[in-house]
Rosetta silent file (secondary structure, phi, psi, omega in degrees, C-alpha in Angstrom):
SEQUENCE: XXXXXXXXXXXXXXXXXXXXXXXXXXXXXXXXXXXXXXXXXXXXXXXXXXXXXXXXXXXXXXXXXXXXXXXXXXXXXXXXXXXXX
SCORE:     score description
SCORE:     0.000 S_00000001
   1 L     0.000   -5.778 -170.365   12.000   -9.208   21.195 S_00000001
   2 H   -70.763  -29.782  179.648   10.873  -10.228   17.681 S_00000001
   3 H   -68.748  -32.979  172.796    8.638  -13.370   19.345 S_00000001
   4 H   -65.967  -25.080 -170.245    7.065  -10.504   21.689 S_00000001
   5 H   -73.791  -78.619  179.052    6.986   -8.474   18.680 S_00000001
   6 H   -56.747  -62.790  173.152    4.626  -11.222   16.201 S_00000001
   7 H   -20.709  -66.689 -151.985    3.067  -12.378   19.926 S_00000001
   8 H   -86.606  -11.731  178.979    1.350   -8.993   20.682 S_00000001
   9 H   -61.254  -36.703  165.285    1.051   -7.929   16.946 S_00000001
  10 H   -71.007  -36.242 -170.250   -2.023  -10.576   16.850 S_00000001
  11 H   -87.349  -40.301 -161.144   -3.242   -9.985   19.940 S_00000001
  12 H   -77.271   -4.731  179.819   -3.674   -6.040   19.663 S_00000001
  13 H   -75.457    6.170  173.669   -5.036   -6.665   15.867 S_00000001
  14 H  -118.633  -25.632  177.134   -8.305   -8.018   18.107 S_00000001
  15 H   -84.876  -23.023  165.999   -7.745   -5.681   21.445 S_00000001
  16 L   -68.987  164.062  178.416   -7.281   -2.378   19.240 S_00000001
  17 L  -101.353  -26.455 -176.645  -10.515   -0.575   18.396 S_00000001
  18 L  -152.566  125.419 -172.836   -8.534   -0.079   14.856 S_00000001
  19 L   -32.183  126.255  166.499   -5.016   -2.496   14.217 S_00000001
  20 L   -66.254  152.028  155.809   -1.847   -0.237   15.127 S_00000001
  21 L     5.536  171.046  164.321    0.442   -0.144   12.095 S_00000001
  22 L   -81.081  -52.468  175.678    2.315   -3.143   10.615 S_00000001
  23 L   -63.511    9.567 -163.634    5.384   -1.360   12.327 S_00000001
  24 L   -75.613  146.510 -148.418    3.844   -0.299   15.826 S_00000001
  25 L   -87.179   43.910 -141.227    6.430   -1.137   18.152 S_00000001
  26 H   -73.977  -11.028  170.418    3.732   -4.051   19.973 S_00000001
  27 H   -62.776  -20.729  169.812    7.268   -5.336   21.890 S_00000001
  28 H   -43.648  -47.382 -173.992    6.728   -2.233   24.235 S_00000001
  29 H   -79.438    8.070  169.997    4.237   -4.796   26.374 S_00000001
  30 H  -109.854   22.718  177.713    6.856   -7.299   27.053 S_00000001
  31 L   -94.814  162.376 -177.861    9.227   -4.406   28.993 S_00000001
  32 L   -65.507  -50.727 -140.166    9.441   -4.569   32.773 S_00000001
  33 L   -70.421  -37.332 -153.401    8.025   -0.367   32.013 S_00000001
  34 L  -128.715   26.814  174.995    4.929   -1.669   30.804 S_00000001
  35 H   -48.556  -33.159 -169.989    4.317   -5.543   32.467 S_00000001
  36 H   -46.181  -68.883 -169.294    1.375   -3.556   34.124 S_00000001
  37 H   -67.367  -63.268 -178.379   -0.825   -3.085   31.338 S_00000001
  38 H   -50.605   -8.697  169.837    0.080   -6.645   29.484 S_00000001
  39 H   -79.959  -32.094  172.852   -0.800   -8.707   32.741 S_00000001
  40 H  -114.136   24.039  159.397   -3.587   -7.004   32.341 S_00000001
  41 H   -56.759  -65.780 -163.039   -4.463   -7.321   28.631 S_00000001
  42 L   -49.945   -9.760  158.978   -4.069  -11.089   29.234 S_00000001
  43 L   -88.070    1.402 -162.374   -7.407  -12.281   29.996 S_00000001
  44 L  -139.404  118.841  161.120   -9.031  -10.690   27.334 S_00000001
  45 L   -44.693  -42.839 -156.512   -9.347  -11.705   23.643 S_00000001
  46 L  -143.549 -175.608 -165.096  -11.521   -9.159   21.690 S_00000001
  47 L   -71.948  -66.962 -145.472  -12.359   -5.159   21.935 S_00000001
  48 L   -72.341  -10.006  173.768  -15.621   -5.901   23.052 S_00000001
  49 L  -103.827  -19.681  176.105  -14.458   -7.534   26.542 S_00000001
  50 L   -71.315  146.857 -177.941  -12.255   -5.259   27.750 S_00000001
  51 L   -83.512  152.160  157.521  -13.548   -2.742   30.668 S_00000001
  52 H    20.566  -96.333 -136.774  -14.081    0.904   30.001 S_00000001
  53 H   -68.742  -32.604  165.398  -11.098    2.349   31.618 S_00000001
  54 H   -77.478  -29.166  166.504   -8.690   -0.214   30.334 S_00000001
  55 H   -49.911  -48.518  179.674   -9.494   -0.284   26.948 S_00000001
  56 H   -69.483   -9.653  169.782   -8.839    3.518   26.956 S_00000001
  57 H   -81.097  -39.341  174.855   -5.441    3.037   28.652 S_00000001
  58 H   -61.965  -42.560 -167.733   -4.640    0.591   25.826 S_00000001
  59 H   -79.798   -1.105 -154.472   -5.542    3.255   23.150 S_00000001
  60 H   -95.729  -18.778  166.480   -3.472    5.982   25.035 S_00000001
  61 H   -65.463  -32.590 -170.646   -0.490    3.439   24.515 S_00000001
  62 H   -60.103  -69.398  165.544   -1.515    2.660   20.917 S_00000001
  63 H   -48.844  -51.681 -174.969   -0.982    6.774   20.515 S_00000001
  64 H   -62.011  -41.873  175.064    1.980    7.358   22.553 S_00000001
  65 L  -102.664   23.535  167.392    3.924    4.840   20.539 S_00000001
  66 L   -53.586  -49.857 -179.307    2.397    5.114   16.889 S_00000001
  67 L   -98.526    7.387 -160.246    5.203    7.136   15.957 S_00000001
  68 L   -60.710  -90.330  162.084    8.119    5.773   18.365 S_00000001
  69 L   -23.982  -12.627 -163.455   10.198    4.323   15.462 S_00000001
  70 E  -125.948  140.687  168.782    9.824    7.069   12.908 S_00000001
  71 L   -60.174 -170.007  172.310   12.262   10.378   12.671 S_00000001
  72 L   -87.140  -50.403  159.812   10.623   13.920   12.501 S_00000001
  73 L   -26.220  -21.949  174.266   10.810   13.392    8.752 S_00000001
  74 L    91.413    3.048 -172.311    8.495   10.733    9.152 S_00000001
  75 L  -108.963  150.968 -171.783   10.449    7.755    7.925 S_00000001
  76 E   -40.673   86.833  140.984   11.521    4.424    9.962 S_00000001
  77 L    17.228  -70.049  166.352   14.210    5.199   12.118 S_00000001
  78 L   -82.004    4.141 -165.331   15.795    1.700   11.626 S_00000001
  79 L  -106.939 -145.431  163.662   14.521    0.963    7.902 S_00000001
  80 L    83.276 -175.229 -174.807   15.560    2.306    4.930 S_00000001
  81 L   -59.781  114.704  116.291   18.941    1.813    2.446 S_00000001
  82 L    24.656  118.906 -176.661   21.809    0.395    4.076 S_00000001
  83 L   -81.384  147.526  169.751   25.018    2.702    4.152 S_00000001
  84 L   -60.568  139.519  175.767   27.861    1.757    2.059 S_00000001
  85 L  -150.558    0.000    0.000   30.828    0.826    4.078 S_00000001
């Protein structure tokens, strides 16, 4: 998932109305759950071309997964120090 990862991280820094995170989870649009929206993402380049109703389906993803990676504590889920073992 990391080429789906750098893939959609460029395209939503032009398709967002404001860039998700460095860490927004942009690999969500290459699952089978969400093929829907990225087929239809795929003609469109910029902000400023997208219709209405999709653009606002794109932001409602941009919110629902802003935080997907992070604990209730607020910190990366996956980052952080490495346990000793």
């Amino acid at each position: 998932m990391q080429a789906a990862q750098r893939s959609w991280q460029l395209r939503l820094r032009t398709l967002c109305e404001a860039p998700p995170a460095p860490d927004f989870p942009c690999f969500l649009l290459a699952t089978p759950a969400l093929r829907g929206l990225a087929q239809r993402l795929a003609a469109y380049t910029h902000r400023r071309d997208l219709p209405t109703g999709l653009a606002d389906e794109l932001d409602r993803f941009v919110d629902a997964f802003a935080d997907y990676l992070r604990t209730a504590e607020g910190e990366d889920a996956f980052g952080g120090a490495r346990r000793a073992g």
